[in-house]
Every structure is written in C-alpha cells, then in structure tokens.
KETI-429367 format. One record per residue: residue in one letter; x, y, z of N, C-alpha, C in turn; residue number from 1. Coordinates in pm, 1 decimal. Layout:
N
 res      nxx      nyy      nzz     caxx     cayy     cazz      cxx      cyy      czz   n
   a        X        Y        Z        X        Y        Z        X        Y        Z NUM
...
END
This chain:
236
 res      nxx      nyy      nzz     caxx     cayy     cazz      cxx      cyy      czz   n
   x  10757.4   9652.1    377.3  10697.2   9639.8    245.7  10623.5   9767.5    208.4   1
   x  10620.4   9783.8     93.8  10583.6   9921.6     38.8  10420.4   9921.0      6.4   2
   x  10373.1   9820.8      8.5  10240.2   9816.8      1.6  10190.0   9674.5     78.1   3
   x  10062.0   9704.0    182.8  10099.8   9546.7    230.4   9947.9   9494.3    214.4   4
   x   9862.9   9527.5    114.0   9777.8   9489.8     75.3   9808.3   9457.6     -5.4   5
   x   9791.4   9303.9    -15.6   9809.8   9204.1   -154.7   9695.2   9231.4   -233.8   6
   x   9736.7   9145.2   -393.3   9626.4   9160.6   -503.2   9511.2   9056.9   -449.2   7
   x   9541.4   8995.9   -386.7   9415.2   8864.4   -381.8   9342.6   8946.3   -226.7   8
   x   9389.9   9036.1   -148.8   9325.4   9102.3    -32.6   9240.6   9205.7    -39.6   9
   x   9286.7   9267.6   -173.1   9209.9   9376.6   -235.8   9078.8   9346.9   -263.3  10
   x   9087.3   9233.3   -355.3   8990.5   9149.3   -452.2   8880.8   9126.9   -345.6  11
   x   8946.7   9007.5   -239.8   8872.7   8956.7   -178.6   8804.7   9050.8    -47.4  12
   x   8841.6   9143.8    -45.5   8829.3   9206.3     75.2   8718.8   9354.0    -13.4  13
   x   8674.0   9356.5   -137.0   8614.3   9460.5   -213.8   8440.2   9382.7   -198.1  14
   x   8461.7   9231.2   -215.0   8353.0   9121.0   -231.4   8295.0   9123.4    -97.7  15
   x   8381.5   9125.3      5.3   8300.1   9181.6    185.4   8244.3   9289.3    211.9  16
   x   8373.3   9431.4    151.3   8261.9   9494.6    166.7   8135.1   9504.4     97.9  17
   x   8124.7   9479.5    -47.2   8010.2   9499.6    -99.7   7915.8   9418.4    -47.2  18
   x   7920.0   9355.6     -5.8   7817.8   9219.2     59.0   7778.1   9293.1    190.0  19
   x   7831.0   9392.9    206.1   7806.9   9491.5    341.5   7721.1   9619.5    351.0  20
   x   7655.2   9698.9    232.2   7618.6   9738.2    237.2   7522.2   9775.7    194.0  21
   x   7421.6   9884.4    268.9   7272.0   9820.4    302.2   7172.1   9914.8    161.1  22
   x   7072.5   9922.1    162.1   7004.4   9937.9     -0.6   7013.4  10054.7      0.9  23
   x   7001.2  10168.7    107.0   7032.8  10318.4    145.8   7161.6  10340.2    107.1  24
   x   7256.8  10234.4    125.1   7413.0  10311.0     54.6   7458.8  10293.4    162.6  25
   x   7443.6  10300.6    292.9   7510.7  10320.2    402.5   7536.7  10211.5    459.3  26
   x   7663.8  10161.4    540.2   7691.9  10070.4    597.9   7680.3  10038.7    735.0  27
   x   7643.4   9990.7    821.9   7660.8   9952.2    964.5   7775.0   9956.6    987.5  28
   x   7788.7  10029.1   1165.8   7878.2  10029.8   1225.9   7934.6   9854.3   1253.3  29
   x   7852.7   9778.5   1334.3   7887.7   9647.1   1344.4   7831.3   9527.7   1300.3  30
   x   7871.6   9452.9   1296.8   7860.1   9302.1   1211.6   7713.2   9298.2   1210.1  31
   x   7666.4   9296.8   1285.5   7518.5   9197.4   1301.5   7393.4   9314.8   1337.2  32
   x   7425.0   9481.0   1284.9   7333.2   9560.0   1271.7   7332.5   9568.8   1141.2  33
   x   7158.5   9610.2   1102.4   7107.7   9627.1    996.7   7082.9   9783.8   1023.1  34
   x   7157.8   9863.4   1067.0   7122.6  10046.4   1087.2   7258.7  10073.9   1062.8  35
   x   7263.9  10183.3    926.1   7382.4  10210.5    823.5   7438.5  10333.0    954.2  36
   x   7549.7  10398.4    933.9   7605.0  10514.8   1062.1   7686.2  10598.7    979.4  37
   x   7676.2  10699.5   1009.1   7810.6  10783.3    931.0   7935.9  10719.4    924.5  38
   x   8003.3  10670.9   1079.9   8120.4  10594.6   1084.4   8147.8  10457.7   1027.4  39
   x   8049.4  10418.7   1022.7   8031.4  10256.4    933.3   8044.1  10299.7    776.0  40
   x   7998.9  10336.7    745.2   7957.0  10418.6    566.9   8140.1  10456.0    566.2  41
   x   8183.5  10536.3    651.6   8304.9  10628.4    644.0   8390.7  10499.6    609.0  42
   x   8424.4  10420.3    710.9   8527.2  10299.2    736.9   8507.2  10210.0    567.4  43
   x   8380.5  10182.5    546.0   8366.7  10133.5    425.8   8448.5  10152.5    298.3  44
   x   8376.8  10308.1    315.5   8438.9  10408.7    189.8   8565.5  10435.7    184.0  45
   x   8688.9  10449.1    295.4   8808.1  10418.9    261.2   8908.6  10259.6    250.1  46
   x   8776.5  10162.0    309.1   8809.3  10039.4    269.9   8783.0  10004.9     80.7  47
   x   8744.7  10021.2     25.8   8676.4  10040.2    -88.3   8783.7  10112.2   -172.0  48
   x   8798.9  10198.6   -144.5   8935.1  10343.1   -180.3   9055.5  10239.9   -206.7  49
   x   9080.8  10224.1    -73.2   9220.3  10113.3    -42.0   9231.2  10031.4   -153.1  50
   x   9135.7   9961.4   -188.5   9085.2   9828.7   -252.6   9133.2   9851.3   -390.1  51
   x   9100.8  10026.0   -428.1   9141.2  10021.3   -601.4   9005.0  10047.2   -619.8  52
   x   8892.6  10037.7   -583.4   8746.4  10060.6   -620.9   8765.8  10238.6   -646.7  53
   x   8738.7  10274.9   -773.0   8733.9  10434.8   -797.2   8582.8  10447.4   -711.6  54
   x   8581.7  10626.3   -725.9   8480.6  10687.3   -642.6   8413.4  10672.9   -717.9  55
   x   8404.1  10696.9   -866.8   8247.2  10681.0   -944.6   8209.0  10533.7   -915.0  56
   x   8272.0  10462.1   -947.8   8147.6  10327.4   -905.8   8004.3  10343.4   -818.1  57
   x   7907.7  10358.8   -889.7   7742.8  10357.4   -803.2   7749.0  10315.7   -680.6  58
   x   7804.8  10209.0   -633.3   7804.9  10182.8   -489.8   7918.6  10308.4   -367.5  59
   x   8001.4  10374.6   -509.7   8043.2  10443.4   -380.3   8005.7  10597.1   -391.8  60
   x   7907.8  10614.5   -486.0   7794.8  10736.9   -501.0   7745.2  10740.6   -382.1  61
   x   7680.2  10545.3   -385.7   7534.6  10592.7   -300.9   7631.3  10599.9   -187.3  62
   x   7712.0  10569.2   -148.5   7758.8  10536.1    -13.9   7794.9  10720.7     40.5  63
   x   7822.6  10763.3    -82.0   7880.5  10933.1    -45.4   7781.2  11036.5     26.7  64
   x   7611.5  10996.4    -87.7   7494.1  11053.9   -124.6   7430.1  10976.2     77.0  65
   x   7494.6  10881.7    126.3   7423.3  10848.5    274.4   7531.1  10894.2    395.7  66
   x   7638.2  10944.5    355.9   7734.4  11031.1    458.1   7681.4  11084.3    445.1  67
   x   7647.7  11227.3    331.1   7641.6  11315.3    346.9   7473.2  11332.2    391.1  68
   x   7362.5  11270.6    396.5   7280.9  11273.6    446.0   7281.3  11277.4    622.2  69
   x   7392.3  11237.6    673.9   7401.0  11194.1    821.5   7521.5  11307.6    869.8  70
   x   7549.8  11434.2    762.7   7646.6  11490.4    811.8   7759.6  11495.7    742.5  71
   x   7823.7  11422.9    656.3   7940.1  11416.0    574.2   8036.5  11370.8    644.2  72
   x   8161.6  11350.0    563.2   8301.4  11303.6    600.4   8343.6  11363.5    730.9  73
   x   8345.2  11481.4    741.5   8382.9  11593.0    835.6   8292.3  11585.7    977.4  74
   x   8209.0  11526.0    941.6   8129.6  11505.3   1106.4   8140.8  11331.9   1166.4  75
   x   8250.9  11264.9   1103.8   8267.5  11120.6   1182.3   8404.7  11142.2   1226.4  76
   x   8400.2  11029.9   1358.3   8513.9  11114.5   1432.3   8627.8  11037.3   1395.9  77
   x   8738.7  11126.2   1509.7   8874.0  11131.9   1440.1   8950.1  11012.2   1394.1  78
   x   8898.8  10872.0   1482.8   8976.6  10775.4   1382.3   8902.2  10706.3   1272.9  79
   x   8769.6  10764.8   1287.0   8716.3  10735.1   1096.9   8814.7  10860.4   1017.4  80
   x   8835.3  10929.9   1040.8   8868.8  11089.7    949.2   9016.5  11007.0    899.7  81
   x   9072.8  10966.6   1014.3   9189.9  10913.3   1007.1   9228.2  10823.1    872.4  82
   x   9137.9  10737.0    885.6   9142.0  10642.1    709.2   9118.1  10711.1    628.8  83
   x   8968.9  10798.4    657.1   8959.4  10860.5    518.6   9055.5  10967.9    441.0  84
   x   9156.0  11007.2    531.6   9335.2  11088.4    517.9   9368.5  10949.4    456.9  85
   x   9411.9  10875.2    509.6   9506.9  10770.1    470.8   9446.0  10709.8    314.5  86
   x   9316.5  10705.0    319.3   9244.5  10604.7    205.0   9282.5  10731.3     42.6  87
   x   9303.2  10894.9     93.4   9290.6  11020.5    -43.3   9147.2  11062.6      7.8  88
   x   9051.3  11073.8     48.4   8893.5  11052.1     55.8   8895.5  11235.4     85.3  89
   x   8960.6  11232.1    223.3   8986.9  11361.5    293.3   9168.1  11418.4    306.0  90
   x   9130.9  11571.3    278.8   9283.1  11594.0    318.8   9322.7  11621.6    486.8  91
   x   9471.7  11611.9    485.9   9496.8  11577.4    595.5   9499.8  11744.6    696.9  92
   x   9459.6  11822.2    621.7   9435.7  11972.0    689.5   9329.9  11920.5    761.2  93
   x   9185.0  11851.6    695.0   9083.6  11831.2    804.5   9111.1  11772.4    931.8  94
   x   9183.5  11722.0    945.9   9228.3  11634.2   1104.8   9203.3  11751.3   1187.3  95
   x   9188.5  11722.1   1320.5   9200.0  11811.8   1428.4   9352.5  11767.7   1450.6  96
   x   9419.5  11944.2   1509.0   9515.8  11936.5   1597.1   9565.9  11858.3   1699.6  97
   x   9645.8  11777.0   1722.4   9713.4  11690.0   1828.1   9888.6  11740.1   1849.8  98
   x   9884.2  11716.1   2007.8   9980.1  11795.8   2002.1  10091.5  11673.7   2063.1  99
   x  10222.6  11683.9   1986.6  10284.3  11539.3   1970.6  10356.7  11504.4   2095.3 100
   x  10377.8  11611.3   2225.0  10448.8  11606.8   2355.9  10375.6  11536.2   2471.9 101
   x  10259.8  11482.0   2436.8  10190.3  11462.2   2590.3  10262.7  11368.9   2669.4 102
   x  10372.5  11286.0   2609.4  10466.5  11176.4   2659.8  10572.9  11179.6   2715.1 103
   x  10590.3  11371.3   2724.1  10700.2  11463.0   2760.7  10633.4  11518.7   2909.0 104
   x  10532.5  11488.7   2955.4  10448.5  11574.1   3051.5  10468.4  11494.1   3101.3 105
   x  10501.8  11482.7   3292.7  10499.7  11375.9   3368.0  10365.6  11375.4   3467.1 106
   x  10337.2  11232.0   3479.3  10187.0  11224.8   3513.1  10114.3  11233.3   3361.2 107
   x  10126.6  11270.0   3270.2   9988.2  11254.1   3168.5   9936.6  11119.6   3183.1 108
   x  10014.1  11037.5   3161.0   9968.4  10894.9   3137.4   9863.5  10858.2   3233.3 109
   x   9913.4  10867.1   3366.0   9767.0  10861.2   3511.6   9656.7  11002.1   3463.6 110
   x   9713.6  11076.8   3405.1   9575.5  11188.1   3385.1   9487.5  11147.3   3252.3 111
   x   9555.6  11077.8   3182.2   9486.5  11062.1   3064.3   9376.5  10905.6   3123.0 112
   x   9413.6  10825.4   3193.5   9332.0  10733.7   3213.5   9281.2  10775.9   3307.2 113
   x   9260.6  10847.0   3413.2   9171.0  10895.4   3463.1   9066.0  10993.3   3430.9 114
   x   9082.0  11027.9   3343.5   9007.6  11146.5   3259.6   8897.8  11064.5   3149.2 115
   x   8979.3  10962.1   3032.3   8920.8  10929.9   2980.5   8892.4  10747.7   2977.4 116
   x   8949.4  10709.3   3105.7   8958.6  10594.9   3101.3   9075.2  10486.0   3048.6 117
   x   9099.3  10386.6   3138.2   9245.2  10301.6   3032.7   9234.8  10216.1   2904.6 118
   x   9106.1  10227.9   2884.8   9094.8  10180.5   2774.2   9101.4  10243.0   2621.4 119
   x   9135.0  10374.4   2647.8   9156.0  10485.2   2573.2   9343.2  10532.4   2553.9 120
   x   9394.5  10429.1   2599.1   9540.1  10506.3   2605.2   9571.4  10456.6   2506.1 121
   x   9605.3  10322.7   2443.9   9641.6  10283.5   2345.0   9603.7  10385.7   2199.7 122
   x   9472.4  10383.7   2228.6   9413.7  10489.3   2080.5   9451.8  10617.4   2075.4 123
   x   9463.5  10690.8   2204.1   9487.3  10818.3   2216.2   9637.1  10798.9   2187.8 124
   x   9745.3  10706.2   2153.7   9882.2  10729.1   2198.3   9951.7  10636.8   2082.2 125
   x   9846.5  10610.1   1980.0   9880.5  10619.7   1840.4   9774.0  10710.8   1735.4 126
   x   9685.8  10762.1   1796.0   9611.0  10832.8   1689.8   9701.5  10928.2   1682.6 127
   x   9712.1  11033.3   1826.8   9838.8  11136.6   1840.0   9925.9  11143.1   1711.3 128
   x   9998.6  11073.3   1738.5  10141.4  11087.5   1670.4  10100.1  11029.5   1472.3 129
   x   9993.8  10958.0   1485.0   9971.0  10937.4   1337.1   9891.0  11051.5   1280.1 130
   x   9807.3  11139.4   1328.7   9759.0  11277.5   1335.8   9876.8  11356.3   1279.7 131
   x   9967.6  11376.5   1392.9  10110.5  11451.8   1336.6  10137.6  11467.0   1260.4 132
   x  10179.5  11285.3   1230.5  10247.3  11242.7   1103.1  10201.8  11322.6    959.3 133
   x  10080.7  11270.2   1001.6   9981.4  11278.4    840.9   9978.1  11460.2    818.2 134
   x   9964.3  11510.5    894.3   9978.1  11670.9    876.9  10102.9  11710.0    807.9 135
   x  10229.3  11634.9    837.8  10343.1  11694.8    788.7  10357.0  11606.1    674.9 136
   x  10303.0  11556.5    624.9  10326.1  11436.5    540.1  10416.2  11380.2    549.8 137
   x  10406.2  11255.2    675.7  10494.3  11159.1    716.7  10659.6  11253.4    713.6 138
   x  10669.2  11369.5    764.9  10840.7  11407.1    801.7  10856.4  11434.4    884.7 139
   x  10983.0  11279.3    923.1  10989.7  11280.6   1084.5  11092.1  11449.2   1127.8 140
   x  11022.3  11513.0   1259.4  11118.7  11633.0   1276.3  11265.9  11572.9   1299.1 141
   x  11331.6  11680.5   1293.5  11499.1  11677.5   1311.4  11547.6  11726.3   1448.1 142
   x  11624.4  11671.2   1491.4  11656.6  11713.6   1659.2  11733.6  11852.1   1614.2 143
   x  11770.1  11893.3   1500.5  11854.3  12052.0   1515.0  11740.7  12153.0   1498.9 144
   x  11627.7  12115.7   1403.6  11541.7  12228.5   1353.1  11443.9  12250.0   1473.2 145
   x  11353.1  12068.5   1501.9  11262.0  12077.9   1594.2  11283.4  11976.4   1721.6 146
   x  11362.6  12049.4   1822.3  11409.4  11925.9   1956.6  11281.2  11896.6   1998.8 147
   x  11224.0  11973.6   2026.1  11100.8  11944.6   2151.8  11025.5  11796.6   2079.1 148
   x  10983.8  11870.1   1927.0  10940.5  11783.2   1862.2  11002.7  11583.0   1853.3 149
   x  11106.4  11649.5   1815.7  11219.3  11563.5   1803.8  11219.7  11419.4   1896.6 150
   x  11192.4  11495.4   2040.0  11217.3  11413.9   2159.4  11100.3  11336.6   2172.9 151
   x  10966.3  11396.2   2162.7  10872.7  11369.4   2164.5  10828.7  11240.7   2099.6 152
   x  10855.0  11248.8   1939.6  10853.2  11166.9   1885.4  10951.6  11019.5   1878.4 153
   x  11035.3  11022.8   1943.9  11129.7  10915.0   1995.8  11074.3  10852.1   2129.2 154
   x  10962.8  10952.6   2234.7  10906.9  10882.2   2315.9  10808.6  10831.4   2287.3 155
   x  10751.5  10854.3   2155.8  10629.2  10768.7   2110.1  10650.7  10640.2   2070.6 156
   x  10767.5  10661.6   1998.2  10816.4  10532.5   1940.9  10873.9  10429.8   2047.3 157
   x  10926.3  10477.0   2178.5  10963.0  10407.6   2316.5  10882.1  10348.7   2319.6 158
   x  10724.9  10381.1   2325.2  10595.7  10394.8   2421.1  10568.2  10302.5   2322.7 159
   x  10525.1  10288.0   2218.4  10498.0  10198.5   2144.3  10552.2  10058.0   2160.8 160
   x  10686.0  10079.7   2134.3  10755.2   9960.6   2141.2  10766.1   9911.4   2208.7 161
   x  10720.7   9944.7   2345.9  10735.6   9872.1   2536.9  10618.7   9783.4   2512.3 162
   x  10500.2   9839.1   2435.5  10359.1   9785.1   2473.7  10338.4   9676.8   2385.2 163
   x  10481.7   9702.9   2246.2  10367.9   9558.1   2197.8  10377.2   9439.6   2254.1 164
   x  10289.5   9395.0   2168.4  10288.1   9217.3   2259.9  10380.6   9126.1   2161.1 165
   x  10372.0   9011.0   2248.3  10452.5   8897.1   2174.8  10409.6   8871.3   2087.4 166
   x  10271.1   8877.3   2051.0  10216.9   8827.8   1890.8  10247.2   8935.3   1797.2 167
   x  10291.2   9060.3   1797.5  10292.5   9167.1   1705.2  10214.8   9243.8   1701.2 168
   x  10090.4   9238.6   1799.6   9978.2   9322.1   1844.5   9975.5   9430.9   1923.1 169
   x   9880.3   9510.9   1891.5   9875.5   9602.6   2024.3   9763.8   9567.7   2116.0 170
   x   9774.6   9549.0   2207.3   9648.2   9498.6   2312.3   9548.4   9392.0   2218.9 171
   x   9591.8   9334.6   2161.5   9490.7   9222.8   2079.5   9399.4   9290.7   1945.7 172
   x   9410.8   9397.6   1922.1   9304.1   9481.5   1862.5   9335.5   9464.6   1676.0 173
   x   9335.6   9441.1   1597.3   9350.6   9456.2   1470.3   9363.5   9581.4   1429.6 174
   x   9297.2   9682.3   1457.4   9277.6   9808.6   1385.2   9393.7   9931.6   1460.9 175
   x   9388.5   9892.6   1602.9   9500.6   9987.2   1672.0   9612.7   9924.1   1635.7 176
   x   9649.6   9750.3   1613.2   9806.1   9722.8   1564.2   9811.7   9810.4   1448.0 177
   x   9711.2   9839.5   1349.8   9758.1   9869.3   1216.7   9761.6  10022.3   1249.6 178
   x   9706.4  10089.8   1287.1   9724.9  10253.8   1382.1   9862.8  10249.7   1397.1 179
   x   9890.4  10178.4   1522.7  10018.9  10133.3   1544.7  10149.7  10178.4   1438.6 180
   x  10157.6  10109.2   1345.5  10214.7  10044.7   1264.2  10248.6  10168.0   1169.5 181
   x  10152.8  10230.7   1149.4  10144.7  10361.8   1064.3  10185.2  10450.5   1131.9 182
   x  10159.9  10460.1   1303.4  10210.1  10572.3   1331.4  10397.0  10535.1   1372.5 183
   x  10430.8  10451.1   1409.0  10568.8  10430.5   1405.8  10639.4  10475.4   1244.1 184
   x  10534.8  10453.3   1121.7  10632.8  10457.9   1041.8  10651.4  10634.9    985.0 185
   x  10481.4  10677.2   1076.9  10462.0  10808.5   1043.1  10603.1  10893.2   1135.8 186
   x  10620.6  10844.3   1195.0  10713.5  10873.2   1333.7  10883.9  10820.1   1262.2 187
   x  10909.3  10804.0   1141.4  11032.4  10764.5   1115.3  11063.3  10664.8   1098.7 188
   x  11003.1  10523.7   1141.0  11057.4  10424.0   1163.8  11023.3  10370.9   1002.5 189
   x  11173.9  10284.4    975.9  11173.6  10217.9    857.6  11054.5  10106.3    851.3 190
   x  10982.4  10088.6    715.2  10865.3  10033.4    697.8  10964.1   9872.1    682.3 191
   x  11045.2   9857.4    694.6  11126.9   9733.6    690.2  11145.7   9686.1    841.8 192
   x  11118.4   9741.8    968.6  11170.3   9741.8   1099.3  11123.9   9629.4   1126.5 193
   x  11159.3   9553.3   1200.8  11138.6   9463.5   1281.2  10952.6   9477.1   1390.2 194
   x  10935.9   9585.1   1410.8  10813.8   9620.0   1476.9  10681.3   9641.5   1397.0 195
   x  10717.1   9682.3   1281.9  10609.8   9715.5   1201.2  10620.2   9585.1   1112.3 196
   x  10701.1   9506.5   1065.5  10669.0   9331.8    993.7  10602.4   9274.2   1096.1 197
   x  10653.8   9288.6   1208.9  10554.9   9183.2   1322.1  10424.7   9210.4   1346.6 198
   x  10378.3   9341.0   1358.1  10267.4   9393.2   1331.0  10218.0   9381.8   1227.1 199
   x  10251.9   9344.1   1109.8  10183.4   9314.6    964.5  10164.0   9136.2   1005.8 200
   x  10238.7   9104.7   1044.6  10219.8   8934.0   1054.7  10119.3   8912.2   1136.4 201
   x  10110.5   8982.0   1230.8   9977.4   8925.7   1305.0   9787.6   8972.2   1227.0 202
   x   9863.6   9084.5   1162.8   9707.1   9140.0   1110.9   9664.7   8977.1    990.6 203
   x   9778.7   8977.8    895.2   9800.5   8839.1    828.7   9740.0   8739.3    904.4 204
   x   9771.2   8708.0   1050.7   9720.7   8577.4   1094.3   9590.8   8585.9   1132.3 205
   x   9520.2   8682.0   1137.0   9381.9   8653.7   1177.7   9302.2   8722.9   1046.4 206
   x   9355.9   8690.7    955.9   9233.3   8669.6    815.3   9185.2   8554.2    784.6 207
   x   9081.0   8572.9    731.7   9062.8   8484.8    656.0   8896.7   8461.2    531.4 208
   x   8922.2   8365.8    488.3   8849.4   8406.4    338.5   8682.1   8305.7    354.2 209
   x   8639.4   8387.8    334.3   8492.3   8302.1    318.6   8437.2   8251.6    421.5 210
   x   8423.5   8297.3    561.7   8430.9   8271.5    682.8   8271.0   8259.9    697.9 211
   x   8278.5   8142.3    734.4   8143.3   8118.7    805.9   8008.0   8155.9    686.7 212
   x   7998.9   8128.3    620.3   7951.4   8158.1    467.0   7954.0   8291.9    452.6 213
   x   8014.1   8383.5    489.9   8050.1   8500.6    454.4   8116.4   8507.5    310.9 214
   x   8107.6   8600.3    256.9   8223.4   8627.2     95.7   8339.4   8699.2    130.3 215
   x   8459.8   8659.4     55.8   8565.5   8787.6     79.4   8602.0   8734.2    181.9 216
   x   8705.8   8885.5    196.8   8806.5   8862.5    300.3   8746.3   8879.1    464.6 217
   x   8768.1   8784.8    529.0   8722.5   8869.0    680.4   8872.6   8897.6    725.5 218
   x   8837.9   8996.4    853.0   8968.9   8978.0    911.8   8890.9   9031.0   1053.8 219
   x   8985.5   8978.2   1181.6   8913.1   8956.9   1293.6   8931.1   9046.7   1396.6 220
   x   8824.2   9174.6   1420.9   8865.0   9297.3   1474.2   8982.3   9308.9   1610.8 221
   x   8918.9   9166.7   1669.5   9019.6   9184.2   1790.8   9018.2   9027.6   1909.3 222
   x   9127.5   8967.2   1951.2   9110.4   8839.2   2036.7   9093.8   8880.1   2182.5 223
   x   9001.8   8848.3   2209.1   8937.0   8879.4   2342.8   9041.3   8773.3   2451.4 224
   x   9105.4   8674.4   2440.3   9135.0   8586.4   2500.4   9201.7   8648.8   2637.0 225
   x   9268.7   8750.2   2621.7   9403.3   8872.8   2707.0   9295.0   8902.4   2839.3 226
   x   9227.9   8953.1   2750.0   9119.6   9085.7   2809.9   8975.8   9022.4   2914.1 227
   x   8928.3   8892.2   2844.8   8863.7   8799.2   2928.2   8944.4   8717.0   3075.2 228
   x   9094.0   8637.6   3078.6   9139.0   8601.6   3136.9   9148.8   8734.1   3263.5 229
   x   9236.2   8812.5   3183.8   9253.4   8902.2   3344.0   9091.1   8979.2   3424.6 230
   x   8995.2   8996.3   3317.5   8876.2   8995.1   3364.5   8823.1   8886.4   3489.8 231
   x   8804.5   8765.4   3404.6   8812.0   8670.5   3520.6   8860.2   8672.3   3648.8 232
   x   8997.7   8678.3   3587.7   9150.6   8676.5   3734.7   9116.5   8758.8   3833.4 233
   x   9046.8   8878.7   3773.1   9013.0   9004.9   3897.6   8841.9   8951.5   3911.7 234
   x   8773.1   8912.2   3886.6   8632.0   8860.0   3917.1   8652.0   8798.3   4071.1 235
   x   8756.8   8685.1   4044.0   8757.7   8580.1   4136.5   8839.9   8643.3   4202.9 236
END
C-alpha cells in the first residue's frame, strides 16, 4: 500500500499526541514521565508531520522553540533523525554515514553483539540499510553499476527475512517492525510483498483507540510475552 496511515489513524493518532505534550512544548521520552527530552519532542514532531499537522500550528512552534533549546534536530540520535528524514522535518544528507556491507564481513554478527550487545542487532541491521536507503533516495543499487553494493543489500534483505517472526514482527517491537518494513522497501522490495503487508498487519493489531481513558490512537510499543518467557526459561 502506498500510504499505510489511514484517515481515521491520522486523526486519531494527532488527538494522542497532543494530549502528550507538556506546557514547555516538549514531550517526554516515556509514557508515565512528566520531563520533556530532545528525543521525545523529536519522535512527536515527526509523528505530528506524518499526521498532516503543518509546522506553523503553535503546538509545533513550541515543540521546535523546546528542541532547539535542548540542542536541535541534529543533536537527537540516529533513529530519532531517522523519522525526522522520513516525516520532511530533516534532510537526508544529515544522517550519519552507514556503511551497507557489514553482512558481507564474516564474524561481524558475533562482533557486533559483543561490542554492543544482542540487543542492538536488530536496530543496528535495519537502521543500516534504511540510512542507505534514505541517502540515495530509496534506489536500490544495480548488480552491473554497484556489485559490492548490490550483494550487500540482498543480504540484508536475507537477514531480515530469516528473523521475522510468525506474527509479522521483528522481535516483538512495533517501531523496529516498522524500521523493518521501510528498510526492506528502502532495499527494493515491492511495498506489495508479502513481508512488508505482514509487517503492516501486525503494527494494525496492536492499536488501539481510547485506551484506558487515554484519547486517540494508542499503539503498543512492544509484547514482552517472547522476551519474558525465555527470560524465565534461563532464570530456572
């Protein structure tokens, strides 16, 4: 689908955030803090963008007028920068460099979780390649012009596709399926594929509207259910 934010997700999901942010302009990083963050404010402001909300609207003044008090667009890190590319906010020159072969190196994968931990591979191994993407403006390379490239990017899309899960998720997470999702399509893959609808269906199944007297749209960052069980399993 060519756009997979519906009219009633926009709507309802413009009414959350505004209900979100704090009298300074700035938004909290998580649910149940009352302390606004550059990265909270950032995530907002291209949720808002997304939504159809123009930049003059007062709420997304003040919201600009409390980044830039904490540093600006350019000092929250790379997967806030990331929306704000995707949302128009920032251009995609600001990204830092990523370099699209690390999946071509044997051993990275044990060096990268030992270095930065395994809970970092998933993010590091779609930010990568959606980084890329967004630099060239979504054009997947060609195996005659750019092989190295070429190859690279077909092992991302491997790597991807081994890991998702049966629900259409990536490791349970909402925000890395939709990473995900963008970077496969940043990577070539038809926005019609079979991998990226299943990944839209699951973000779909864990919304929902008016939650818990909340307004608007919620949608549910991530199901712990995976991640608790094998916790346990190795406890005992």
């Amino acid at each position: 689908p060519a756009r997979a934010l519906s009219a009633r997700d926009a709507q309802e999901g413009e009414r959350y955030l505004r209900s979100k942010q704090l009298p300074d302009g700035s938004v909290a990083s998580w649910e149940f803090s009352d302390e606004g963050t550059l990265d909270g404010t950032a995530f907002w402001y291209s949720g808002m963008l997304s939504a159809g909300v123009s930049d003059t609207d007062p709420a997304m003044t003040r919201a600009r007028l409390a980044m830039e008090a904490r540093g600006g667009m350019n000092s929250a890190n790379p997967i806030t920068k990331i929306c704000l590319v995707i949302a128009g906010a920032l251009p995609a020159s600001d990204l830092p460099s990523v370099p699209l072969g690390l999946d071509l190196i044997p051993g990275s994968e044990d060096f990268l979780a030992r270095f930065f931990g395994v809970n970092t591979l998933m993010p590091i191994h779609t930010m990568g390649p959606l980084i890329w993407a967004l630099k060239r403006s979504s054009r997947p390379p060609s195996p005659w012009t750019e092989p190295v490239a070429y190859f690279a990017a077909q092992k991302s899309i491997e790597y991807l596709t081994a890991r998702q899960d049966e629900s259409g998720s990536w490791i349970g997470v909402t925000f890395i399926t939709l990473l995900g999702a963008c970077a496969l399509a940043g990577l070539g893959v038809s926005r019609d594929d079979t991998r990226i609808r299943r990944a839209l269906q699951h973000v779909a199944s864990v919304k929902s509207y008016n939650r818990d007297g909340q307004v608007g749209l919620y949608v549910a960052p991530f199901e712990s259910t995976l991640w608790d069980t094998a916790q346990w399993v190795r406890a005992l």
